[in-house]
C-alpha positions in Angstrom: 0.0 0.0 0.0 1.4 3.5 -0.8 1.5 6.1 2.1 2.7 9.7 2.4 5.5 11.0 4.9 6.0 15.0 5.3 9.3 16.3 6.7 12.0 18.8 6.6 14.0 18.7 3.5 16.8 18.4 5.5 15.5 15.2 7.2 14.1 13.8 4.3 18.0 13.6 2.2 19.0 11.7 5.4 15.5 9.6 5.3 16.2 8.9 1.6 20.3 8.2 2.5 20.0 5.9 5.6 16.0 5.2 6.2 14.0 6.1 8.5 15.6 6.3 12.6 12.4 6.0 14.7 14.7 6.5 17.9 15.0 10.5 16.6 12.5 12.9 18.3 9.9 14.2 16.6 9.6 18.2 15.7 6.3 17.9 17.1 5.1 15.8 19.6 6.0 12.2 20.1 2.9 11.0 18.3 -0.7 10.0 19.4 -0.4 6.4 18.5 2.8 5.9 19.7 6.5 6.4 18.8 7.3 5.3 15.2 7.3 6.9 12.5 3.9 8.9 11.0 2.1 8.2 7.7 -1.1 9.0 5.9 -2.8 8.3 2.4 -3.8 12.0 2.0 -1.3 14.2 0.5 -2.7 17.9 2.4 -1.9 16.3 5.9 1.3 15.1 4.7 1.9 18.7 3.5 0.7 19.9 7.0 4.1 17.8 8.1 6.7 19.4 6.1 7.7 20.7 2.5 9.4 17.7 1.3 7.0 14.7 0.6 8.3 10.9 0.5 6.0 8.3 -0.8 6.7 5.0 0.8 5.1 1.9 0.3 4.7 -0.6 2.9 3.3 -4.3 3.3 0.1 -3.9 5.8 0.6 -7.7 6.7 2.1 -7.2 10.4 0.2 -3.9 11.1 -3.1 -4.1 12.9 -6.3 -2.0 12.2 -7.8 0.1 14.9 -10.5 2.5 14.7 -9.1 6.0 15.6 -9.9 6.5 19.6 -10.9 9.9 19.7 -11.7 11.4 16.2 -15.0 9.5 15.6 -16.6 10.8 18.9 -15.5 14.7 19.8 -12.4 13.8 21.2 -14.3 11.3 23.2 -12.7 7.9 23.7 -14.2 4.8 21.7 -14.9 1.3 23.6 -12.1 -0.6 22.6 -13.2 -3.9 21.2 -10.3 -5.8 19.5 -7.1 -7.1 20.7 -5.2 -3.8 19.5 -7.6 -1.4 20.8 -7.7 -2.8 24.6 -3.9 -2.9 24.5 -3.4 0.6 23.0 -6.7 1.9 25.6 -4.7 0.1 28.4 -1.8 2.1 27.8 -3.2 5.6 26.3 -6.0 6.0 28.4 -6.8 7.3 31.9 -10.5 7.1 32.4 -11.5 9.5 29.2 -7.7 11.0 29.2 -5.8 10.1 26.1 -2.1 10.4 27.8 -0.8 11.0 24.5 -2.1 14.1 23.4 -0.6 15.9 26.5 1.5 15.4 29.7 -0.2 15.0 32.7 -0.4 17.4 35.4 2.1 16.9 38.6 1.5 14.0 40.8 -0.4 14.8 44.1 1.7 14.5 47.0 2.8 11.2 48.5 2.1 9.8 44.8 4.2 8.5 41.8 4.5 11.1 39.3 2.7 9.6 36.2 4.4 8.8 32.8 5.0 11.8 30.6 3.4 12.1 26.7 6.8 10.4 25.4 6.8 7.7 27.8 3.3 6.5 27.2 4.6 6.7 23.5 7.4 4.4 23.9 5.7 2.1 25.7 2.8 1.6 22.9 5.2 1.1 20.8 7.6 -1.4 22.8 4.6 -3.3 23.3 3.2 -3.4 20.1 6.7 -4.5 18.7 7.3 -7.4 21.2 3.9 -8.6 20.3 5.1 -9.0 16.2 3.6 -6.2 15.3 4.9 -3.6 12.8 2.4 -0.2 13.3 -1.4 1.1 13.7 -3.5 1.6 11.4 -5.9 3.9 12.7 -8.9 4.4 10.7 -11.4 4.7 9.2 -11.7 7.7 7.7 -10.2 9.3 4.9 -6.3 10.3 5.3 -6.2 7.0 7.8 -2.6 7.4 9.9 -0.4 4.7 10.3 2.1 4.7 12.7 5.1 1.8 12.2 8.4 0.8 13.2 8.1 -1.7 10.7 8.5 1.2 7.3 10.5 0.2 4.8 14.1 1.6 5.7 14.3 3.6 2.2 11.4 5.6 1.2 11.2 5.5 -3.1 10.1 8.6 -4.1 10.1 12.5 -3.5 6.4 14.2 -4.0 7.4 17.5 -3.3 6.4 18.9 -6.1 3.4 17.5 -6.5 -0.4 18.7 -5.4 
C-alpha cells in the first residue's frame, strides 16, 4: 500500500540516504499512537508535516487495524473492542484522558508522578513491537494514519512537487 510522509528537506535527504531512525525525536510531539514513524494516504496532511514529501510503500501484513480513539466521537474515547484497541486503551487511556495528546499534570503529594506524553509513547510502541507487530492503522476515515516501526528503511520517491 502507498502512504505519504511530510518532513523537513533536510531530514528527508537523510530519510532517503540511511532510512528512517524512529529512535529520533519528533519536531512535534512524540505521536498520538505511539512512537514510530507517522504516515497517511492524503497528500494535504502530509503537506501539513513538512515541504518535502516521500511516498513509501509498505506491506500492511504485520500492522493491525484500529479505529481511531478519539476522532470519531468529539475527542471522546471509543470502547475498545479488538485485541489492538484494549492494548493501546490500556496504555493511552486514563479514564476518558488520552495520555498521548498531552503530559499529565504533577502527581499529588505522596504519589508516583505519572508517565510523561513520550513515555506513554514508547511504551505503545515497545509493546506493540514485542507482540510481532509492525504499526497502527488507525482508521477509518479518509487520510487514515499509520504509525510503524516496521517502514521500509528507504522511502522511493520525493512528492514534493506534487499537489
Amino acid at each position: 500500500m502507498r502512504y505519504l510522509h511530510g518532513t523537513h528537506p533536510d531530514t528527508a535527504e537523510k530519510v532517503l540516504a540511511d532510512g528512517f531512525d524512529v529512535e529520533v525525536p519528533r519536531r512535534s510531539d512524540p505521536g498520538d499512537f505511539g512512537w514510530g514513524v507517522y504516515l497517511t494516504s492524503k497528500l494535504s496532511r502530509a503537506k501539513s508535516y513538512g515541504s518535502t514529501i516521500l511516498e513509501v510503500e509498505i506491506d500492511e501484513v504485520q500492522f493491525v487495524r484500529m479505529t481511531n480513539p478519539y476522532f470519531l466521537d468529539g475527542l471522546k474515547s471509543v470502547e475498545p473492542s479488538t485485541f489492538a484497541e484494549k492494548l493501546f486503551h490500556r496504555i493511552a487511556f486514563d479514564g476518558d484522558t488520552m495520555l498521548t495528546v498531552k503530559d499529565p499534570p504533577p502527581a499529588k503529594p505522596g504519589f508516583p508522578e505519572p508517565k510523561s506524553r513520550v513515555e506513554v509513547c514508547k511504551e505503545i510502541a515497545q509493546q506493540f513491537t514485542i507482540r510481532g507487530v509492525a504499526g497502527i492503522i488507525a482508521g477509518p476515515f479518509p487520510g487514515r494514519r499509520i504509525r510503524g516501526r516496521g517502514i521500509p528503511p528507504r522511502p522511493w520517491r520525493d512528492l514534493s512537487g506534487e499537489s
